[in-house]
C-alpha positions, 0 to 999 in steps of 0.5 A: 281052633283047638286049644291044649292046656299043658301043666297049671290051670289058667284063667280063660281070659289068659288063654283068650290073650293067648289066642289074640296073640297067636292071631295077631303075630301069624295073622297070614297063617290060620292057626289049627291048633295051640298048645298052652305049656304052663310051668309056674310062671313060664308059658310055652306056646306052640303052634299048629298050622293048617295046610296051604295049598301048593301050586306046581310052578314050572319053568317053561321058555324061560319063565317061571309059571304055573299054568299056560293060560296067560300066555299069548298065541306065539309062547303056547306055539313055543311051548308046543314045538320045545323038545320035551325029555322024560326023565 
């Protein structure tokens, strides 16, 4: 993770806190880069996430999935005999 030190200096025991905090708060996201904005006693935390990976959900004889492969023998033949549009 980058750290950026906007304004003061602080302590790198400060900073560390910092980080534990961002850690613990967004524990479900992973933190690319942290921008430490210090004014006097004001500190201004900002946040960069890394990117997550999107999966294309569709919606296909009523059911929302992702991919075909759980689906059973009649819902693939379902699938395969709908009227498909292009758009």
């Amino acid at each position: 993770m980058k750290v950026n030190v906007i304004g003061d200096q602080i302590p790198q025991e400060e900073i560390d806190a910092y980080i534990g905090y961002g850690k613990q708060k967004y524990a479900d996201r992973e933190i690319k880069e942290m921008d430490i904005t210090v004014d006097g006693e004001y500190v201004d935390l900002k946040y960069t996430f890394a990117d997550v990976p999107f999966d294309r959900i569709r919606r296909i004889t009523g059911y929302l999935v992702g991919t075909l492969d759980r689906f059973n023998n009649g819902k693939r033949a379902e699938e395969h005999d709908r009227v498909k549009h292009s758009v």
